[in-house]
C-alpha positions in Angstrom: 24.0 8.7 16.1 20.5 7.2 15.8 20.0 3.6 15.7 17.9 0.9 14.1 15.9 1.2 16.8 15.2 4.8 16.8 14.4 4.6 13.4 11.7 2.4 13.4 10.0 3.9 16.3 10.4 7.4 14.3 8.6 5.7 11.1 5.8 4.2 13.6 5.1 7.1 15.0 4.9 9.1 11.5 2.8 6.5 10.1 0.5 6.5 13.0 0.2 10.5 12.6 -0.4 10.6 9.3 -2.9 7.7 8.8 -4.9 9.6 11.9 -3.9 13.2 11.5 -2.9 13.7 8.6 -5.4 12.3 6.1 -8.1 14.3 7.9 -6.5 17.7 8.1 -6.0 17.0 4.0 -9.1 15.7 3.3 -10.9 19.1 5.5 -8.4 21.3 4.3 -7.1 20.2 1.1 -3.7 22.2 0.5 -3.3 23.5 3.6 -3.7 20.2 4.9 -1.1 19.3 3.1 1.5 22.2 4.4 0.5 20.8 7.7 1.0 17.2 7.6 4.8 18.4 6.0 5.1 20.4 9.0 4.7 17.8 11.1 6.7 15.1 9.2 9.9 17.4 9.5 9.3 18.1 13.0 9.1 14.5 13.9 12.6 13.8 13.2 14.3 17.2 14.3 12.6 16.9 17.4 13.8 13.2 17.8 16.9 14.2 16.8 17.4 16.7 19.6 16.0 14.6 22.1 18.6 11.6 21.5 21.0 14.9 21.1 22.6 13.2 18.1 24.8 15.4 15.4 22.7 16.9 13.1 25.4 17.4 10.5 25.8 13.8 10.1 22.6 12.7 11.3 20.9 14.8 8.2 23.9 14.4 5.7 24.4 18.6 6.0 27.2 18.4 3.2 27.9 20.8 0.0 27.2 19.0 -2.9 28.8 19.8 -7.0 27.4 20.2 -10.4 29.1 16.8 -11.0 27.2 15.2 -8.1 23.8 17.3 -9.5 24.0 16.0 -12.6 24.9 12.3 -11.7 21.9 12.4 -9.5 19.9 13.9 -12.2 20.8 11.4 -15.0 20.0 8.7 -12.5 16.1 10.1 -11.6 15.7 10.1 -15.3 16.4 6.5 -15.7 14.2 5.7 -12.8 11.7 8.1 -13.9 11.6 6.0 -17.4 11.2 2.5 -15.7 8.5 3.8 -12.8 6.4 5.1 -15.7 6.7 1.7 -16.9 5.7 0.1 -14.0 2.6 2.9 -13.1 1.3 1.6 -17.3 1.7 -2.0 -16.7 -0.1 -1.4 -13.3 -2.8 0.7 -14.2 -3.6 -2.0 -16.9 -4.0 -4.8 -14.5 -5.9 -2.3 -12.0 -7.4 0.3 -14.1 -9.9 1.0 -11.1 -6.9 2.4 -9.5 -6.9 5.5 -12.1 -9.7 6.7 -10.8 -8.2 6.7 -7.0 -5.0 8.3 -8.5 -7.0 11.3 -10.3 -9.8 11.9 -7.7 -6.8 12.5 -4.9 -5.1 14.7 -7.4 -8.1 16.8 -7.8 -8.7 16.9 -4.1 -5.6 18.3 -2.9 -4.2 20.5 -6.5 -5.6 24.2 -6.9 -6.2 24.6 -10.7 -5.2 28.1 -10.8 -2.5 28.6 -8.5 0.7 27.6 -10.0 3.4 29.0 -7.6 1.5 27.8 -4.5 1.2 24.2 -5.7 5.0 24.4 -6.2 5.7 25.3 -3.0 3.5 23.1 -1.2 3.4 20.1 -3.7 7.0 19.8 -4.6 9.1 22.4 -2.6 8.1 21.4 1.1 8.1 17.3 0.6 11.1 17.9 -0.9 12.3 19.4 2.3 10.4 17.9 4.9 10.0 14.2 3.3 13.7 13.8 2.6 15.1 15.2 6.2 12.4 12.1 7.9 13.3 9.6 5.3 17.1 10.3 4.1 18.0 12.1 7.0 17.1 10.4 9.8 15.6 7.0 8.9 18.5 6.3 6.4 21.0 7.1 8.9 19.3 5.1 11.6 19.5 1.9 9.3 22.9 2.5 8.0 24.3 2.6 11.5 24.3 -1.1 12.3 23.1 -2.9 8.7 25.0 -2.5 5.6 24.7 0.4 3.1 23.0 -1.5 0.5 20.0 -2.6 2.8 20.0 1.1 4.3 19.5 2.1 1.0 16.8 -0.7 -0.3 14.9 -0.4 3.1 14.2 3.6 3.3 12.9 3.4 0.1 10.7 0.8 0.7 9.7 2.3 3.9 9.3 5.5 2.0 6.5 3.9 -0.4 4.9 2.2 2.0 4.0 5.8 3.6 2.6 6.5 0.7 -0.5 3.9 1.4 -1.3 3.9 -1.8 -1.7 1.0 -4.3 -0.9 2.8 -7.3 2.2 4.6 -5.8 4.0 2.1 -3.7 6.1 0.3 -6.1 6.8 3.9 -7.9 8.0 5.2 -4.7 10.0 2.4 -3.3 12.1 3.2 -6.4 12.5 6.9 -6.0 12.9 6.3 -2.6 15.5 3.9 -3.4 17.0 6.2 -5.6 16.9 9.0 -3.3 18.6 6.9 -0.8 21.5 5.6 -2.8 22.3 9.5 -4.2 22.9 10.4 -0.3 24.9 7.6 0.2 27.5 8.2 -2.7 26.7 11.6 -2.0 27.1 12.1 1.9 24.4 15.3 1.0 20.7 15.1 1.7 20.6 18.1 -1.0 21.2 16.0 -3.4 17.7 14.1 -3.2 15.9 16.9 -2.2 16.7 18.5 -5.6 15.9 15.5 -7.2 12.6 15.4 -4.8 11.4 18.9 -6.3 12.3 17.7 -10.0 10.2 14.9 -9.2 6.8 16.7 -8.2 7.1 19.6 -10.1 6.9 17.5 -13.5 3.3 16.4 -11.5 2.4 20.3 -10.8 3.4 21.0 -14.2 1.4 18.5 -15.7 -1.7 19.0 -13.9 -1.5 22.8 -14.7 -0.3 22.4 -18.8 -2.0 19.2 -19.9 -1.8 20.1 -23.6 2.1 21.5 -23.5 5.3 19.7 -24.6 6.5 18.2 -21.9 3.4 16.0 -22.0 3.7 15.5 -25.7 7.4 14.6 -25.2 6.0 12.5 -22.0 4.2 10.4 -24.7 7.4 8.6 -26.7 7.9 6.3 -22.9 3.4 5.4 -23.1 2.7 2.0 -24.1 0.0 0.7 -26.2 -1.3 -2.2 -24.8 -3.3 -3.7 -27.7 -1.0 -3.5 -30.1 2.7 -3.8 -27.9 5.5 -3.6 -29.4 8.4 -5.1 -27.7 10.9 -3.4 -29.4 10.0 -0.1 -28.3 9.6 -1.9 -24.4 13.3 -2.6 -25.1 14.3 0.1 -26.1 12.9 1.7 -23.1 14.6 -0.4 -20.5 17.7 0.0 -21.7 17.3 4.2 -22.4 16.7 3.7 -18.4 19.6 1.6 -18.0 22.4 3.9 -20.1 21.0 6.8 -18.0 21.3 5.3 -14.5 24.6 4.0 -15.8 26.4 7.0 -16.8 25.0 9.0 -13.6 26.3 6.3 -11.3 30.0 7.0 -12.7 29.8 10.5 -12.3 28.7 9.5 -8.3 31.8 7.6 -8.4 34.0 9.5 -5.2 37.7 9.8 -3.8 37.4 6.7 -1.7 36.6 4.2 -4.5 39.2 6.2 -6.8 41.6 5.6 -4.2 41.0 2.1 -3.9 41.3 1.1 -7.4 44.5 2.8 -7.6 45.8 0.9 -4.6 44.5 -2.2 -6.6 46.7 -1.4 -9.3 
């Protein structure tokens, strides 16, 4: 199995690849770019993964997943998905400059007209190739020798960090984190990837429909900064909370059942 070790040089070698690769096939290819530098982040870790000739059904978490897992992990995004949009609001207030960065890279890399193809690239293939690097192999390279917990914590981290973006690290920390904790309880990277391509679709779906409902019913979890109401900020964080709650139950497994009952 890979260790710490092999999972940092994995992440130091992906970050030096993208910073130097893969920003300037996106930025002369846009989309394509894009398709590319998800090529190369899933190759990164399969090929590492062969080299160190490690198993790839645990290395990658290659395990059937439920409905009951689905919609724990689904109940859980949402909660997270509530308390990141919080975060991006209170952010983009104290650095509104950084709205301009967020839309500019949006425009650069999204084709206006091309729905199914921004899908595929935008949502489907990160959701593929991102969580086999991150979940798959860096997740189980921490998790080897450290504890679950910081496995978990420091994945996602990692995983925002990739980002290199201002706006976005904090956001993605938590998905990552997220992501991360759903394979754990889990033991199936399809778990997060579903979640992944939840995650990014909303984005695509967005950027193509800006007047539909989803962005009307978007607006209830915006905040009003002049006039802030605190009540409705309460009543926010704790939506978030009852939802990543109630998913963590349904995540609860055999083992823990098992345990209690011996408790007993």
């Amino acid at each position: 199995m890979p260790t710490i070790s092999d999972g940092a040089i994995l992440y130091a070698v992906g970050l030096v690849l993208l910073i130097y690769v893969g920003s300037l096939v996106q930025l002369k290819f846009k989309m394509a770019g894009l398709a590319i530098t998800q090529v190369m982040i899933i190759c990164l870790p399969l090929l590492f993964a062969y080299y160190i000739k490690t198993d790839f059904k645990k290395t990658f978490s290659l395990r059937k997943i439920n409905l009951k897992q689905i919609l724990g992990g689904i109940l859980i995004w949402m909660g997270g998905f509530v308390l990141i949009n919080l975060i991006t609001q209170i952010t983009l207030y104290l650095f509104p400059q950084n709205m301009e960065v967020a839309e500019a890279l949006t425009d650069a890399i999204i084709i206006k007209d091309n729905l199914v193809l921004n899908l595929a690239i935008v949502a489907l293939m990160p959701a593929i190739c991102e969580e086999i690097f991150f979940r798959g192999f860096i997740f189980t390279s921490f998790k080897g020798k450290s504890s679950s917990k910081i496995a978990i914590i420091t994945s996602g981290i990692l995983f925002g960090f990739m980002h290199m973006d201002f706006l976005r690290i904090i956001p993605t920390s938590i998905l990552g984190i997220i992501f991360a904790y759903t394979v754990y309880k889990s033991e199936s990277i399809f778990i997060a990837m579903i979640l992944h391509f939840i995650n990014n679709s909303i984005a695509v779906l967005v950027s193509h429909y800006p007047n539909s409902e989803l962005v009307k019913m978007s607006s209830f979890i915006e905040l009003d900064f002049k006039n802030l109401n605190i009540g409705k900020f309460i009543i926010l964080i704790c939506i978030s909370t009852v939802f990543i709650i109630i998913g963590m139950r349904l995540f609860k497994n055999k083992s823990e059942k098992e345990v209690s009952v011996r408790n007993y």
